[in-house]
Backbone as a printed PyTorch tensor [residue, N CA C, xyz], in Angstrom:
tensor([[[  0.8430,  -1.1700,   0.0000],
         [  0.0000,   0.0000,   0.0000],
         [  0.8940,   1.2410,   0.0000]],

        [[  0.7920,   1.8720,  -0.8720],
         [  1.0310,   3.3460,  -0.7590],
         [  0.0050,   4.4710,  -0.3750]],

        [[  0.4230,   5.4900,   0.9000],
         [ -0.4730,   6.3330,   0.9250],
         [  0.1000,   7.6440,   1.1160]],

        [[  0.2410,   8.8890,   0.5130],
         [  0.5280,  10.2890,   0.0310],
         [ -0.6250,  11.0990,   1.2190]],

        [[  0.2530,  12.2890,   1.7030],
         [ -0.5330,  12.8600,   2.2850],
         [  0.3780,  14.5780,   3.0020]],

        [[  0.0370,  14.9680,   3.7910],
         [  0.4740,  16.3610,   4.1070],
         [ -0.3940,  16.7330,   5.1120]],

        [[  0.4140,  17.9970,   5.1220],
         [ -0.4870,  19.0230,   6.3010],
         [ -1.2020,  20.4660,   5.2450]],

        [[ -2.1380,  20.9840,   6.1730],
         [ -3.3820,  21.6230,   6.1630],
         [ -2.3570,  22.8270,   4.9990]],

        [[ -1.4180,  23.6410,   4.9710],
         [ -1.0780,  24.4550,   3.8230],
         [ -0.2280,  24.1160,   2.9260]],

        [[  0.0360,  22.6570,   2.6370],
         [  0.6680,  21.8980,   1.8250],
         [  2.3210,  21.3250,   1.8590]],

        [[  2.8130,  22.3700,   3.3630],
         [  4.2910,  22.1950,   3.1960],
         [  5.2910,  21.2650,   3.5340]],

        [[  4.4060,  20.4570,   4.2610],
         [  4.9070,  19.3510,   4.6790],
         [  4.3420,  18.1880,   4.0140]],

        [[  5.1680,  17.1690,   3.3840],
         [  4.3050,  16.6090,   2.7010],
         [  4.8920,  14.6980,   2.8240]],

        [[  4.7230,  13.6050,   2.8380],
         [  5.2750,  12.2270,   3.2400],
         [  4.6910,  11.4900,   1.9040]],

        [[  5.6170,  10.4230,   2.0030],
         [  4.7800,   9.0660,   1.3290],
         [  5.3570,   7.8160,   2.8700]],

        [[  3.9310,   6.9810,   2.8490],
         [  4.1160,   6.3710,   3.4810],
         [  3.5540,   4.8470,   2.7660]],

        [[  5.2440,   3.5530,   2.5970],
         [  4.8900,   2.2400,   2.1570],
         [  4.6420,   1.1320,   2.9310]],

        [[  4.2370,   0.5020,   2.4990],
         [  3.9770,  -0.8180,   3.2480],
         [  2.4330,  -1.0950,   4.0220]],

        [[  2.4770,  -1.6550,   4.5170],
         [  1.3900,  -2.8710,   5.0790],
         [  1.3070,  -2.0950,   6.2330]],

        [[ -0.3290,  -1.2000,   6.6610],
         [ -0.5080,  -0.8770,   8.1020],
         [ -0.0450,  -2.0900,   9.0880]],

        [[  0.1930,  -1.6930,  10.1710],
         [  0.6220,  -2.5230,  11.4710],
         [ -0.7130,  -2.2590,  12.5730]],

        [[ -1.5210,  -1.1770,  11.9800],
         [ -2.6570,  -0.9720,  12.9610],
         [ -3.5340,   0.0910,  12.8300]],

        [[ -5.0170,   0.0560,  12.7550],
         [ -5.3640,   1.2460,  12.1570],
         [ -6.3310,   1.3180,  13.6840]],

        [[ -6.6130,   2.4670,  13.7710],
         [ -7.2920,   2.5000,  15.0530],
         [ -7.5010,   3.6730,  15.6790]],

        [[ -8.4750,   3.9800,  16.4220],
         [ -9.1170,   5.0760,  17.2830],
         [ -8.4520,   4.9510,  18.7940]],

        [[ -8.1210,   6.5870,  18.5220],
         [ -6.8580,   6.3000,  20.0760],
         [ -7.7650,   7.4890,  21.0870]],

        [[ -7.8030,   7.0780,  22.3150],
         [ -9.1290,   7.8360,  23.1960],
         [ -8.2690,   8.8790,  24.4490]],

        [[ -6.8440,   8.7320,  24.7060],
         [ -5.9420,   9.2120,  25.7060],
         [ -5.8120,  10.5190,  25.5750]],

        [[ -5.8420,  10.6940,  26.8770],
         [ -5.8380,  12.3720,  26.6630],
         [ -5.2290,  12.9460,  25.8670]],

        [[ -3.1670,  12.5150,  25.7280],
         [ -3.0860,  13.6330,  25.2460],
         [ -3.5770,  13.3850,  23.8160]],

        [[ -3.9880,  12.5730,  23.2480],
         [ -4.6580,  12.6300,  21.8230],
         [ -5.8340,  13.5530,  21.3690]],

        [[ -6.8180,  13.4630,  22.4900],
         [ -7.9540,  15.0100,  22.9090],
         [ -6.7280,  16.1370,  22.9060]],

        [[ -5.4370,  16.3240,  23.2140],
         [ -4.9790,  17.6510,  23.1280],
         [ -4.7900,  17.9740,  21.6620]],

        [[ -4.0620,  17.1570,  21.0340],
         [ -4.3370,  17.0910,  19.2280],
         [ -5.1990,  17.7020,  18.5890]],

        [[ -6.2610,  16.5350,  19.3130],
         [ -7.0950,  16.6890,  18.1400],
         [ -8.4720,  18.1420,  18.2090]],

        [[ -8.1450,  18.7690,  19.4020],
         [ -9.3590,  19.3470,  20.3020],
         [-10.4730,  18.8150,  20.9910]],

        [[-10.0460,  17.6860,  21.0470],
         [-10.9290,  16.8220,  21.9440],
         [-12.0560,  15.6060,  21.4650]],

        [[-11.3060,  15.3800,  20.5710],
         [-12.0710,  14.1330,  19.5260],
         [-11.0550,  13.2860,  19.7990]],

        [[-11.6360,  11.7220,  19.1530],
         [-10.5120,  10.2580,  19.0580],
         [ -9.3620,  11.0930,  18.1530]],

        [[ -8.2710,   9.9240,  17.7310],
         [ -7.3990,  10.4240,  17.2070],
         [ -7.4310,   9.0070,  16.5650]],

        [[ -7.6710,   9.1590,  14.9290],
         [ -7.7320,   8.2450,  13.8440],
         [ -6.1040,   8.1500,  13.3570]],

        [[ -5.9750,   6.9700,  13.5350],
         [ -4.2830,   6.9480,  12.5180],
         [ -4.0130,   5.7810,  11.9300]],

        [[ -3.0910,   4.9470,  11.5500],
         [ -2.7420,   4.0190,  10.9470],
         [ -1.1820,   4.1310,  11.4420]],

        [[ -0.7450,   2.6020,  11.7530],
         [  0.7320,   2.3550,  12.1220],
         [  1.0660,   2.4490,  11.1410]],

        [[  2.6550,   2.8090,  10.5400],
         [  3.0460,   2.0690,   9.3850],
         [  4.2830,   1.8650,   9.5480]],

        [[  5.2040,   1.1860,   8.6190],
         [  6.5190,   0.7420,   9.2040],
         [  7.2170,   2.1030,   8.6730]],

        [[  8.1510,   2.2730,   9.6930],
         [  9.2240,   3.5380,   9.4600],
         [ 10.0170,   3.2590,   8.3800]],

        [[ 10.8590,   1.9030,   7.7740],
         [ 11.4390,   1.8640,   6.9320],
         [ 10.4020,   2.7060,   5.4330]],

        [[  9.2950,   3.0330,   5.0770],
         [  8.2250,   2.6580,   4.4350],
         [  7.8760,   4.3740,   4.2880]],

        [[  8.8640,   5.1460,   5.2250],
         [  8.1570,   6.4030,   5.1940],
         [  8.9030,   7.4910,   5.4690]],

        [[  8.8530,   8.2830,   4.2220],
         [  9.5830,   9.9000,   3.8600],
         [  9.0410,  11.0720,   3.9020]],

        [[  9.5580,  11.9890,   3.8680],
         [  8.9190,  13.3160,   3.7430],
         [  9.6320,  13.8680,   2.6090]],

        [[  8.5430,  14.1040,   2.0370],
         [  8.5170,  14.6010,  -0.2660],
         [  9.2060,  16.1280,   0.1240]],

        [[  8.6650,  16.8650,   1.2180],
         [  8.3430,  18.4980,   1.0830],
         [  9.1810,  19.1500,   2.0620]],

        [[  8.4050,  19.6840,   3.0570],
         [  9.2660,  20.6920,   3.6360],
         [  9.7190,  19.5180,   5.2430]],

        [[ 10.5230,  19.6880,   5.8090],
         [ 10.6480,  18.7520,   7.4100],
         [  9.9320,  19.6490,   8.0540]],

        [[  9.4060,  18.8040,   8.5240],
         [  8.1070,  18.6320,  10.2140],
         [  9.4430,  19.6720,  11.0550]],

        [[  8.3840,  20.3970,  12.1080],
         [  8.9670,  20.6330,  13.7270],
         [  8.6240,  19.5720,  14.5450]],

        [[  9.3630,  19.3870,  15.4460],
         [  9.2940,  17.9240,  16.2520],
         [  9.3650,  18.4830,  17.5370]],

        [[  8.5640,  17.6900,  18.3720],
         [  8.4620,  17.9140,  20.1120],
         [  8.0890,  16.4760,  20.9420]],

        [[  8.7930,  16.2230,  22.1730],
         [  8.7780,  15.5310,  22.9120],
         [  8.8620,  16.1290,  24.4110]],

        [[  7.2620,  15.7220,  24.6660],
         [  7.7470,  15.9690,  26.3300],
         [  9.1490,  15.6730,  26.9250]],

        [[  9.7420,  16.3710,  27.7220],
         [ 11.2210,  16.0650,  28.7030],
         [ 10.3790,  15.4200,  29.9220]],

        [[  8.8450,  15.1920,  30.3750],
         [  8.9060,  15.1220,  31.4600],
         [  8.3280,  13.6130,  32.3150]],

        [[  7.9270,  13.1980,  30.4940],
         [  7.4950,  11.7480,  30.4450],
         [  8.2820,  10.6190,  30.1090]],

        [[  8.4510,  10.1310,  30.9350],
         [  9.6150,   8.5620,  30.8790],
         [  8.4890,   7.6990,  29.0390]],

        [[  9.4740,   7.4740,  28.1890],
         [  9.0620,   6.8480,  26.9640],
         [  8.0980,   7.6770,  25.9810]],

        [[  8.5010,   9.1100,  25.9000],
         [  7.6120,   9.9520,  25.7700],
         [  7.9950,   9.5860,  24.1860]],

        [[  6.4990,   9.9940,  23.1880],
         [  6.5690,  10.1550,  22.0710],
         [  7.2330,  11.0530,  21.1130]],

        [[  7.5850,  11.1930,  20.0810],
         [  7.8070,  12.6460,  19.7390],
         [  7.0280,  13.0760,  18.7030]],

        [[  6.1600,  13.7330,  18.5530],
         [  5.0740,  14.0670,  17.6520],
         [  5.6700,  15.1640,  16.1330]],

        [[  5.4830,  15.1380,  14.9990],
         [  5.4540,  15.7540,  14.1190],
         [  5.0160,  17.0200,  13.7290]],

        [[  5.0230,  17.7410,  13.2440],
         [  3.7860,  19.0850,  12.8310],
         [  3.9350,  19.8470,  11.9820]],

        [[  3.8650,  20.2810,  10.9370],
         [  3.8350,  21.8870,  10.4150],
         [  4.3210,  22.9050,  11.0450]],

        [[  5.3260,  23.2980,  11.5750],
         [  5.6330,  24.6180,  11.5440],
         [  4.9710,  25.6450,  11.2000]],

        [[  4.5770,  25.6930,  10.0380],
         [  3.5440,  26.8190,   9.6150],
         [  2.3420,  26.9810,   9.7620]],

        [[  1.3310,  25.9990,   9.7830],
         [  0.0920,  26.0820,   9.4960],
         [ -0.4650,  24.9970,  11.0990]],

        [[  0.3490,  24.1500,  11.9550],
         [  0.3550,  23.7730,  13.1890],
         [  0.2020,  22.3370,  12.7640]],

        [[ -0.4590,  21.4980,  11.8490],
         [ -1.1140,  20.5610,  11.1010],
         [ -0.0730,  19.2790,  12.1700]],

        [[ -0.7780,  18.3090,  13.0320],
         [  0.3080,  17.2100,  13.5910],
         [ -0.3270,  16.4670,  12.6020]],

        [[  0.8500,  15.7090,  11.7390],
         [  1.3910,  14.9460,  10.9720],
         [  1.5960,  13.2710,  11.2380]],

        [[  2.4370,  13.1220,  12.0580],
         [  2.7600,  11.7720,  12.6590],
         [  2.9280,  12.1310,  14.3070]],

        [[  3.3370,  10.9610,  14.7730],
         [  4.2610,  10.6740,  15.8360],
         [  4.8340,   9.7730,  15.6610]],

        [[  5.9460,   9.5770,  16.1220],
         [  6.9190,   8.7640,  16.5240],
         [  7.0420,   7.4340,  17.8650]],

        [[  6.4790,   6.6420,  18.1410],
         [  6.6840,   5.7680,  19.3720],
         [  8.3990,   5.4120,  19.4790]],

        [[  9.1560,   5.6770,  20.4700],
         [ 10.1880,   5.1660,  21.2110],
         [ 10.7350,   4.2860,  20.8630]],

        [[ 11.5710,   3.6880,  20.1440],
         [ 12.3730,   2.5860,  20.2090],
         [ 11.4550,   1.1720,  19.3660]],

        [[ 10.5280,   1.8990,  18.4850],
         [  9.6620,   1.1820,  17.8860],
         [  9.8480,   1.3040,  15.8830]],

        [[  9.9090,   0.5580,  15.2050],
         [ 10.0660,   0.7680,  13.7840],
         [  9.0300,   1.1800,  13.0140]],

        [[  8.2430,   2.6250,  13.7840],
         [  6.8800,   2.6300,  12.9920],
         [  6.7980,   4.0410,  12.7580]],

        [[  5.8490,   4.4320,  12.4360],
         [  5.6520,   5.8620,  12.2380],
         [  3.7550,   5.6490,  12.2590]],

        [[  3.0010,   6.9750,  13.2620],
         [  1.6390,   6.7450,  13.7090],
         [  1.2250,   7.7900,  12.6620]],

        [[  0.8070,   7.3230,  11.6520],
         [  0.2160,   8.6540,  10.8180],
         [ -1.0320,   8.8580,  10.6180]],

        [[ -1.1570,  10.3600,  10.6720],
         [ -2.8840,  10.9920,  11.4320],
         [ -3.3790,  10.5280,   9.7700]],

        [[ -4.8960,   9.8010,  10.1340],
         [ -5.6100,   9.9090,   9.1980],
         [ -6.4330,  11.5480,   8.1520]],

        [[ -6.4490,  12.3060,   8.9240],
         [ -6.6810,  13.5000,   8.6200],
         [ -5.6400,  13.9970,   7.6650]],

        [[ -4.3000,  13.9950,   7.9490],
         [ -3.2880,  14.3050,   6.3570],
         [ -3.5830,  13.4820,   5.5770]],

        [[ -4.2060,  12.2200,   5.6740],
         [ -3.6110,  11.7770,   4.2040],
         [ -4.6940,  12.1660,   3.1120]],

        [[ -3.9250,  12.3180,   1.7940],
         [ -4.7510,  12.7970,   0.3870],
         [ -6.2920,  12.6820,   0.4180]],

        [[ -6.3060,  10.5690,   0.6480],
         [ -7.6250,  10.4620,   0.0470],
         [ -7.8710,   9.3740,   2.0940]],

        [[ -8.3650,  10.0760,   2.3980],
         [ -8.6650,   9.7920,   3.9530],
         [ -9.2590,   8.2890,   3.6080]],

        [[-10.7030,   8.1420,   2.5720],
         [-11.5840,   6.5180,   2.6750],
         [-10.4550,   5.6860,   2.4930]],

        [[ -9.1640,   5.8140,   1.9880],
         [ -8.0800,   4.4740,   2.0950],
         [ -7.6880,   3.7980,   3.1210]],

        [[ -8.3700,   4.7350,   4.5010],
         [ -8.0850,   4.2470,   6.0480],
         [ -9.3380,   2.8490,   5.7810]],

        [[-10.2620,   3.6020,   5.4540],
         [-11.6790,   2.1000,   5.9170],
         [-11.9440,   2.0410,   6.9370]],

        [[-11.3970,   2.9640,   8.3170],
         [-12.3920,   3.0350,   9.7100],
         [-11.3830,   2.0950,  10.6530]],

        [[-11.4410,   2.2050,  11.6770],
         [-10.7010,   1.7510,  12.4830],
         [-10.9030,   0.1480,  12.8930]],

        [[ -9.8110,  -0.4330,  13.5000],
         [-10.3050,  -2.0980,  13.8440],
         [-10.1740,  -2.2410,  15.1800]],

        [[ -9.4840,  -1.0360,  15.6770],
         [ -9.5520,  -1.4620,  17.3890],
         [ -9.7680,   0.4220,  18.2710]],

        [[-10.0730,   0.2960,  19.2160],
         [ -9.8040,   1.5310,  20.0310],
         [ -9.0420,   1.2390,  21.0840]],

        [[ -8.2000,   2.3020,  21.6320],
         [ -7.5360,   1.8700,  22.2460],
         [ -7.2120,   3.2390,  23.5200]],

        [[ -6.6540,   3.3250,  24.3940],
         [ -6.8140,   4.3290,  25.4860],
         [ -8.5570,   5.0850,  26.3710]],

        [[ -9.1100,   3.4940,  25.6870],
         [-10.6400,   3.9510,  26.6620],
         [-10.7960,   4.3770,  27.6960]],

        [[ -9.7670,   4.2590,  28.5230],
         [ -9.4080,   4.5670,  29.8300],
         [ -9.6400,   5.9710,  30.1680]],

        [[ -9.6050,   6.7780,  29.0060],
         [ -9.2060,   8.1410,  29.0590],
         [-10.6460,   8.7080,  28.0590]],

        [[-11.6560,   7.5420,  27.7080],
         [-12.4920,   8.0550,  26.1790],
         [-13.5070,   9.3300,  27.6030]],

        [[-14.1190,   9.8880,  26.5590],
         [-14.9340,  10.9630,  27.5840],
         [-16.5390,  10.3510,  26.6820]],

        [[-17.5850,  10.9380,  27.3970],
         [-18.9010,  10.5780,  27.6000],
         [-19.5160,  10.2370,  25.7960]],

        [[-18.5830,  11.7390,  25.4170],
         [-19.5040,  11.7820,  23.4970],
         [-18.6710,  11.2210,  22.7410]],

        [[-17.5570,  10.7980,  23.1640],
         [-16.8130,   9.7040,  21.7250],
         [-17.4170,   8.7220,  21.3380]],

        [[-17.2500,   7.6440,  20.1310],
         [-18.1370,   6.9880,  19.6440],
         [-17.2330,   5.7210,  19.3230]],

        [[-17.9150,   5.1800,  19.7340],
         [-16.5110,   3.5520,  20.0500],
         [-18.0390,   2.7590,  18.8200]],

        [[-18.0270,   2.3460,  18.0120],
         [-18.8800,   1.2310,  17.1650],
         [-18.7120,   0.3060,  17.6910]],

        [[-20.1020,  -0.3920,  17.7780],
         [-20.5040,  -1.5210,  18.5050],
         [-19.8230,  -2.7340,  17.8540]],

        [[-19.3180,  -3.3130,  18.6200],
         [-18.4950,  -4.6160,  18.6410],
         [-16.8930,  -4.5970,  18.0800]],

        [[-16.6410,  -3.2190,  17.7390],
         [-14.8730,  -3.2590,  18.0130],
         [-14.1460,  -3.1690,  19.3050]],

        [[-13.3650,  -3.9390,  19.1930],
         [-12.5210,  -4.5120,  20.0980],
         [-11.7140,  -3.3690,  20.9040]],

        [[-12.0290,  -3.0050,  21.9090],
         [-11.9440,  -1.9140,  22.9890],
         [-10.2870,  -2.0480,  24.4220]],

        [[ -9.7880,  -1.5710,  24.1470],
         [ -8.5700,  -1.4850,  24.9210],
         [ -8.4510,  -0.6550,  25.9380]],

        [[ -8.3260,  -0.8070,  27.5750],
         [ -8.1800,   0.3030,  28.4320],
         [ -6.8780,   1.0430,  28.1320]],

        [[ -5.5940,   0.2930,  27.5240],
         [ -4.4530,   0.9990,  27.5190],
         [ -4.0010,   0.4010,  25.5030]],

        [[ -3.2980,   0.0730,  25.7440],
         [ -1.9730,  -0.9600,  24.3200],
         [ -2.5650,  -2.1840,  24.1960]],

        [[ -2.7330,  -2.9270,  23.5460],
         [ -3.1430,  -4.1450,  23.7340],
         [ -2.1220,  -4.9210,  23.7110]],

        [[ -1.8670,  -5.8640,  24.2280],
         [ -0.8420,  -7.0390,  24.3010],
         [ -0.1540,  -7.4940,  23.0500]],

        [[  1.1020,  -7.4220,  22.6200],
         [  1.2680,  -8.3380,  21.7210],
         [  1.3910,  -9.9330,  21.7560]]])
């Protein structure tokens, strides 16, 4: 699978290859800080699998969280892009950049319920996670 995508004024821009590792609705707070307070739709994909075409992302990582992520963004226009997980070969890329969004097909798991608030919308009979799910 190939999927092409960017942020909100075009300047940042990725291709990302290979075979999702996980597509899914993430409910943890800081994902409500993202997103303004909605799930946070993304797709794993493998890091070998994924470039940036356009301008480089600004990058930030909490200092104050042990295994903290480091998230992606636009510089210009604020647009978070990816994140990064720790010591992991993936790259979490927001369904919202990419080109043609229906190539996601909706999520297969949720995950950080722990944290979902009253109006999020978990679909009946996907497979629901308080935290990560086990490998």
């Amino acid at each position: 699978m190939k999927l092409e995508g960017g942020c909100y004024c075009g300047k940042v821009r990725y291709v990302a290859e290979g075979e999702p590792m996980m597509k899914a609705q993430c409910h943890c707070r800081e994902c409500q800080y993202i997103t303004g307070g909605s799930t946070n739709l993304f797709l794993v994909m493998p890091a070998a699998g994924f470039k940036y075409t356009g301008q480089a992302p600004k990058q930030f990582t909490r200092a104050d969280l042990e295994r903290a992520v480091t998230r992606e963004f636009c510089a210009e226009c604020g647009t978070h892009v990816v994140t990064r997980p720790p010591g992991r070969p993936a790259v979490v890329v927001k369904v919202g950049t990419l080109d043609d969004p229906s190539l996601f097909g909706g999520p297969q798991i949720a995950i950080y319920t722990v944290d979902k608030q009253p109006y999020h919308h978990v679909p009946e009979g996907m497979p629901t996670f308080e935290r990560l799910p086990t490998r």
